[in-house]
C-alpha positions in Angstrom: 103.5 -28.0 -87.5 103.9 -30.7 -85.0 100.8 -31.8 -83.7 100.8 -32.8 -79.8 98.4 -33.8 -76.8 96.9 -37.1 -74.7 94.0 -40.0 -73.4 90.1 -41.3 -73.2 88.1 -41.5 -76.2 85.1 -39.7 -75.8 82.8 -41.6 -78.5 79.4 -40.4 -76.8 79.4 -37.3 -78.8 78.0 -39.8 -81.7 74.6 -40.1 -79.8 74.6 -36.0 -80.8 74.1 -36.7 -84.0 71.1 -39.0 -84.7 71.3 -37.8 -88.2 73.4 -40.1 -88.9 71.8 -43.1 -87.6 71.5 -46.3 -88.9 74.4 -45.2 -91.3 77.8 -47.0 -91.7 80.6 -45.9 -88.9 83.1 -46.9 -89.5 86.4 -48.4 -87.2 87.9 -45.3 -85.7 91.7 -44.5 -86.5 93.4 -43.4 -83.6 96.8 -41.3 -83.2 98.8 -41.5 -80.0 101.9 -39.1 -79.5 103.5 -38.2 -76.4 104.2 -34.4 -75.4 106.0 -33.2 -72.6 106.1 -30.1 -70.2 109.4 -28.5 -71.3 111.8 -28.1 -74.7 115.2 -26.7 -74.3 114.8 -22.7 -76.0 117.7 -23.7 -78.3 115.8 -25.9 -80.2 113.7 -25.4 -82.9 110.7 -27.2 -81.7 108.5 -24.3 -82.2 104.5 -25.3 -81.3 105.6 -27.8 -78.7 108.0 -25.7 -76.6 105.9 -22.8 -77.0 108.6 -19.9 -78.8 112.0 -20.1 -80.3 114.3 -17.4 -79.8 116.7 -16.2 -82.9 118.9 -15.1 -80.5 121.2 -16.3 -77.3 117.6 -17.7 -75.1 117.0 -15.6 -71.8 116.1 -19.2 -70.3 117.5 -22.7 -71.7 114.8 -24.7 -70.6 111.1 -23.7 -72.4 107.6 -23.8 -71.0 105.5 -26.5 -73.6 102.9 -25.8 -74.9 100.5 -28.6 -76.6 98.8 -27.1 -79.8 96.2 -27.8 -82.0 96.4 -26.7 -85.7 93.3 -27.5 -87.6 94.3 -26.1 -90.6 91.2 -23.6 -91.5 87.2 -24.1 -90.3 86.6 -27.7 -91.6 90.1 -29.2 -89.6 91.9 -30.8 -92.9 94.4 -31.6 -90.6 92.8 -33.8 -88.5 90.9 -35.5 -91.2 91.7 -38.5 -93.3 90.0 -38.0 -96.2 91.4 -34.7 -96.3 94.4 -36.4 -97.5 93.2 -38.2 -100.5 93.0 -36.6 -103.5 89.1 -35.7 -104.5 87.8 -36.5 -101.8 84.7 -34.5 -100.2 83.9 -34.8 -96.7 81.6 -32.9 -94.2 82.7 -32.2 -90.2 79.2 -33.3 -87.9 81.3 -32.7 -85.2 84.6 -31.9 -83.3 85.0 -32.4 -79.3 87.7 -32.7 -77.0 88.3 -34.1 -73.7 90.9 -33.6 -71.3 91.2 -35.7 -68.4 93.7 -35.2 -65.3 94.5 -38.2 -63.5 94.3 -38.6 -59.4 97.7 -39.1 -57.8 99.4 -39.7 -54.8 101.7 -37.3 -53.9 101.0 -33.9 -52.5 97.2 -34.4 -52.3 95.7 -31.9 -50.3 97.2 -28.1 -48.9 94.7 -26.3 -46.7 91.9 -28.7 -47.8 92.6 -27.7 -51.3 93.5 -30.4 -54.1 96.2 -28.3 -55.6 96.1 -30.9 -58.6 92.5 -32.4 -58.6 91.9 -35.2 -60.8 89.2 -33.6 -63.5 88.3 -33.8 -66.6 87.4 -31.0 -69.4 84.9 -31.7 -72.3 84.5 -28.8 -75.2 82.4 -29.7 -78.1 81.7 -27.7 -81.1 84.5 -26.4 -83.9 84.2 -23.0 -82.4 84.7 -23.8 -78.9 87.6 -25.9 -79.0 90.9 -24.5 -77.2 93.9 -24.9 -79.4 96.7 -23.9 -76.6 96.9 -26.0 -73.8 99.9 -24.7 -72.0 102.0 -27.8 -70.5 104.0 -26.5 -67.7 101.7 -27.4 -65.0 100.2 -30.6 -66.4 100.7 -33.7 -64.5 102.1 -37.1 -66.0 99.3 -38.6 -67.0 97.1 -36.0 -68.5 95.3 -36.9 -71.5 93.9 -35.0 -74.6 91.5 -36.5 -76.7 90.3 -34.7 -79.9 87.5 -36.9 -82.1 86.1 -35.7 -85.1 83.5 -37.1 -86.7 82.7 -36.7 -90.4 80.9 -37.9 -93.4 81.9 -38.2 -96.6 79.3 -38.8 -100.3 80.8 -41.3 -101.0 81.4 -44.7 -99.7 85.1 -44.5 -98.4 87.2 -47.1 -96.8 90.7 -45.2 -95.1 90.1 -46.3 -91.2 91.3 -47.4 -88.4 92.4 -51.3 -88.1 90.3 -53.2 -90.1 89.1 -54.9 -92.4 87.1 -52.5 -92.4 83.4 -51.6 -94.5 83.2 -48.5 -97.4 81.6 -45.9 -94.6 79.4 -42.8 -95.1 80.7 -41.5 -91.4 84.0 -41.4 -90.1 85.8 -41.4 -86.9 89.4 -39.3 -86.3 91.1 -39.6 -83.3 94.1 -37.7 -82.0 95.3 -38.7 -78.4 98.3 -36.6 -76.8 99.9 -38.4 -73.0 101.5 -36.3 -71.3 104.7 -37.8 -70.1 107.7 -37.2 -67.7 111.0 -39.2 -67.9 114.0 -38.6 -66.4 115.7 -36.3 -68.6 112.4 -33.7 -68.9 112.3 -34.1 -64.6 115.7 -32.7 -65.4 114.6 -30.1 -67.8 111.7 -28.8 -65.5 114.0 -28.3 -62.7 115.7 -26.5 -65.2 112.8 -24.4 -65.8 111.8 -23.9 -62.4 115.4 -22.8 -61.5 115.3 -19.7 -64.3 111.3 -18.8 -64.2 110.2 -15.9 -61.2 108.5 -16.5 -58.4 106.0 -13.5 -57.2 106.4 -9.9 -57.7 110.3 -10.0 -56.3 111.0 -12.5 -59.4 112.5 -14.7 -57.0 113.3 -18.2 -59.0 110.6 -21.0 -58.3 113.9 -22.5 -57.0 115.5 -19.7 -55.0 118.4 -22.1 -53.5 121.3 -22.5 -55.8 123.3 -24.7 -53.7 119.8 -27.2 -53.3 119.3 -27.0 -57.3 122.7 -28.1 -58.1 121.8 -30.9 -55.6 119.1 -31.9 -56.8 120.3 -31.8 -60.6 123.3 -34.4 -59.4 121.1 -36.6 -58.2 118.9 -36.7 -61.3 121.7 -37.5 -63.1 122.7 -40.5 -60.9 119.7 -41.7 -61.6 120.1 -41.7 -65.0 123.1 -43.1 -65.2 121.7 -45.7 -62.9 119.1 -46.5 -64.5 120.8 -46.6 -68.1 123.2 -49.4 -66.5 120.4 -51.0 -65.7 120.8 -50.5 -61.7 116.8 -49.8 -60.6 117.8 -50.8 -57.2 120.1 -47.6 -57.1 118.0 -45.2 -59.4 115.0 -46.0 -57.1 116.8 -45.1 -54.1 118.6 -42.0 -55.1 115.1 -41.0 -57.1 113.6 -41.7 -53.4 115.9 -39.4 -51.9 115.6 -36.8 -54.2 111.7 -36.5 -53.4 112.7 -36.2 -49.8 115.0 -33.5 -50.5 112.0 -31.9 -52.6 109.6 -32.2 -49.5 112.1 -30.5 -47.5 112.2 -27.5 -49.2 109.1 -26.1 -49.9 108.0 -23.5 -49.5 104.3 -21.3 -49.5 105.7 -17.8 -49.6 108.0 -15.9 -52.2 111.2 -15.1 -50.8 110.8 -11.6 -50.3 114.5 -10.5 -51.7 116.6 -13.0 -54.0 118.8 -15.1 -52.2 120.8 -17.2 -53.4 121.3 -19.2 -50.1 119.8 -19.2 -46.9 116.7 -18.6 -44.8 113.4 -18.4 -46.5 114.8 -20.0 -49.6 113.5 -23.4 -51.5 110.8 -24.6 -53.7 107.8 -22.8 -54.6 104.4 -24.4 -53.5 101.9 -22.0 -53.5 98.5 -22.7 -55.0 99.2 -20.6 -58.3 102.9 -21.8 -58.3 103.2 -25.6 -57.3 106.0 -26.2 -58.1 107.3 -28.6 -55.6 104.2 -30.7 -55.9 105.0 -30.8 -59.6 108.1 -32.1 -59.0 107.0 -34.6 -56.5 104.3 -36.1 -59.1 106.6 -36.2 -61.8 109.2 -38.5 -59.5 106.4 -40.6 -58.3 105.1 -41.2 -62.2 108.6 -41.9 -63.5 109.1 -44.6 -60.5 105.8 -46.3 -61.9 106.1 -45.9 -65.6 109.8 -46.6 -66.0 109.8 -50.2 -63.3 112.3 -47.8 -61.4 109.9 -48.3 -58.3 108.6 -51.9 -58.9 110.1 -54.8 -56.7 111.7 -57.4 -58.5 109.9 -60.3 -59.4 
């Protein structure tokens, strides 16, 4: 299985094992691997966009999901010397760390942080959550697992060296979560097909703004393939203002396709306008779309 997740390496977990003091660590050896917040349901990439249908998909654009797979109690999966062939080795410990980042768009509604940034420590094999659904994540979002373990022997297969034969190990799987153009794409998808309260209304209940919308993501593309940031920036601009526009707190209490009470969910359980807004605002800054010119 594909393993996926995100950021900050959370190394003070070896002061919980004085065991192993004064013993040789070793450098860590660090994994980074992007995941993102949608898959298309045709595909077949089955941990990361959460289910694949067998048959014609009810929706086109999946919720992801970001999932661990230790491969039984002691994580061979995660662990290097798992990999080499007689090889004994001993987990002291597993943690991981999530960590949302703060942001600028859509900070507060009613005094509430819809998105706060925070961050999530679990420690302990047993308590570590292996599905971390990815719908709702923002751009940014990191997952850090580190395990720590020993092995009998002296073994050197670390991180960046040179490095000495060590007695204790560090493994370190990071998962970003990103957002590019084409996913932005994808999760208006999503939020176009998914319900919205108990009248199953879409998350985006207007058809003629969603086909909008879509257009001008795909500008932008094409704008920013040519190599126009100038003009991706702007139409990627407009799009957010078109987004702002249309939200809306309350489910539409009938589906609609157009008109009055329609738009973009925003309600605390089902941000999805925020979402949307954040995801613009992180592609403007990770891509240069937004940066001036030097």
């Amino acid at each position: 299985m594909q393993r996926i997740l995100i950021l900050v390496l959370a190394l003070t977990m070896l002061a919980a094992v004085p065991s192993l003091a004064g013993k040789v660590l070793t450098t860590p050896k660090t994994h980074t691997i992007p995941v993102y917040q949608v898959c298309a349901a045709t595909s077949d990439c089955v941990c990361s966009a959460g289910y694949v249908t067998s048959t014609t998909p009810v929706i086109s654009s999946a919720p992801g999901i970001l999932c661990i797979d230790p491969g039984g109690p002691n994580w061979p999966n995660f662990v290097q010397a798992a990999q080499v062939c007689g090889q004994a080795w001993t987990i002291k410990n597993v943690t991981l760390v999530k960590v949302t980042p703060p942001h600028v768009q859509c900070k507060e509604k009613d005094g509430v942080d819809i998105f706060p940034q925070h961050t999530v420590t679990q420690q302990g094999t047993p308590n570590i959550r292996l599905w971390w659904p990815l719908m709702y994540e923002i751009p940014g979002t990191t997952f850090t697992l580190t395990i720590l373990y020993g092995t009998p022997n002296l073994f050197d297969d670390d991180g960046s060296g040179p490095n000495p034969p060590a007695w204790v190990h560090v493994e370190q799987w990071i998962w970003n979560v990103e957002a590019t153009i084409e996913t932005l794409q994808q999760v208006l998808e999503l939020f176009h097909e998914l319900p919205f309260g108990l009248d199953e209304v879409p998350l985006i209940s207007d058809e003629q703004l969603y086909e909008t919308l879509q257009a001008k993501l795909a500008a932008a593309l094409d704008a920013y393939d040519a190599g126009d940031l100038a003009t991706a920036a702007w139409i990627l601009a407009d799009f957010e203002l078109e987004v702002m526009d249309a939200c809306i707190d309350e489910s539409p209490s009938f589906p609609n396709p157009t008109g009055p009470g329609t738009g973009i969910a925003n309600s605390e359980e089902n941000p999805a306008c925020c979402k949307l807004l954040i995801d613009v605002e992180y592609i403007l800054q990770a891509t240069g779309i937004g940066q001036p010119k030097k």
